[in-house]
N, C-alpha and C positions, 0 to 999 in steps of 0.2 A: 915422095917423102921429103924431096929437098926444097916443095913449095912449102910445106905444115915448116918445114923448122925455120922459112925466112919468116913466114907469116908470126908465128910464134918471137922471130926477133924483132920484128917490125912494132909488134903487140909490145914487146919491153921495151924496146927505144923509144916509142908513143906514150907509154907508162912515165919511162923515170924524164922524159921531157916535159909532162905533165905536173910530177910530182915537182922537179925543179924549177918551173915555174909559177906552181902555185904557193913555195917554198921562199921565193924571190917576191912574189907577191904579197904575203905574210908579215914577209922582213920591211918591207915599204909600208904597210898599215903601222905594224910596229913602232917604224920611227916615225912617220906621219900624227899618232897617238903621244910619243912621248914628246915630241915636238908643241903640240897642241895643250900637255899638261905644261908645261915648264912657260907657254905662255899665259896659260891661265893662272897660274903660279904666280908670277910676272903681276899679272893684271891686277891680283889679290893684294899683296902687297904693296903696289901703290896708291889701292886705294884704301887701303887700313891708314897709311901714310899720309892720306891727304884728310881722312875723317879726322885724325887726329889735330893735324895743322888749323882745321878748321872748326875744332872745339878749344882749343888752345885761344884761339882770336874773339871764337866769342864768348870764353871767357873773362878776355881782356875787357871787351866791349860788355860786358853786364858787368865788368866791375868800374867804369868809365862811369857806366849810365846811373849807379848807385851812386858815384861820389857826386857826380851832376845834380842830382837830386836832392842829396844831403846839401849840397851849397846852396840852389833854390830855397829849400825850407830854410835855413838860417835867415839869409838874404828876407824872404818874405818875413818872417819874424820878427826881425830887425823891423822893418818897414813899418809893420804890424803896430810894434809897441812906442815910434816913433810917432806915428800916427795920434794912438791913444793919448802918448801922454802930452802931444800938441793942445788935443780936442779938451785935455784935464784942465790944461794950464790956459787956455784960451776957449771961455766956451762961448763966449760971444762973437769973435772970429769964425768960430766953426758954425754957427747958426746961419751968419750969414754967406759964406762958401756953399752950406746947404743948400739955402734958401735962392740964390747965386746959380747956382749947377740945376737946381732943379727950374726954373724957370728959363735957363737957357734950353734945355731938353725938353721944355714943352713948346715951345716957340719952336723948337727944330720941328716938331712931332708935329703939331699943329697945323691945319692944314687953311691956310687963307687965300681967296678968292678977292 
């Protein structure tokens, strides 16, 4: 009778060494898991942080490249009606600047031998 009751104690100290250690095991996934949230967490938020930094920039940069544009079109305008009202007030000048450019660009084009 005194083997049944050590085997029977050996049976529980096997048990609750089992159960505390897979108890201990548990506790270590546990923190391993919260560890693993709090950096994804972490992760998240710096990159909500950095989308933002880098809508913030370019929408500096599209509001840059609008005013750049607006100043081109004026400028060209300017140039534009500068041009015109040259060609109004001198159309004899202008005939022959035409005439001038366009024979220099055929001489370029033109191929001689």
């Amino acid at each position: 009778m005194a083997t049944a009751n050590s085997t029977t104690q050996e049976k529980s100290t096997t048990s609750q060494a089992k159960n505390n250690t897979q108890s201990k095991a548990h506790d270590a996934v546990d923190k391993a898991a919260e560890g693993a949230h709090k950096g994804v967490d972490g992760a998240a938020a710096a990159a909500e942080n950095g989308q933002e930094r880098i809508e913030a920039v370019a929408h500096q940069i599209s509001e840059q490249a609008h005013q750049i544009a607006d100043t081109a079109r004026k400028q060209s305008e300017k140039v534009s009606s500068a041009v015109g009202t040259y060609a109004k007030e001198n159309p004899l000048k202008t005939v022959g600047f035409a005439f001038l450019a366009g024979a220099v660009a055929a001489s370029l084009l033109c191929k001689r031998k």
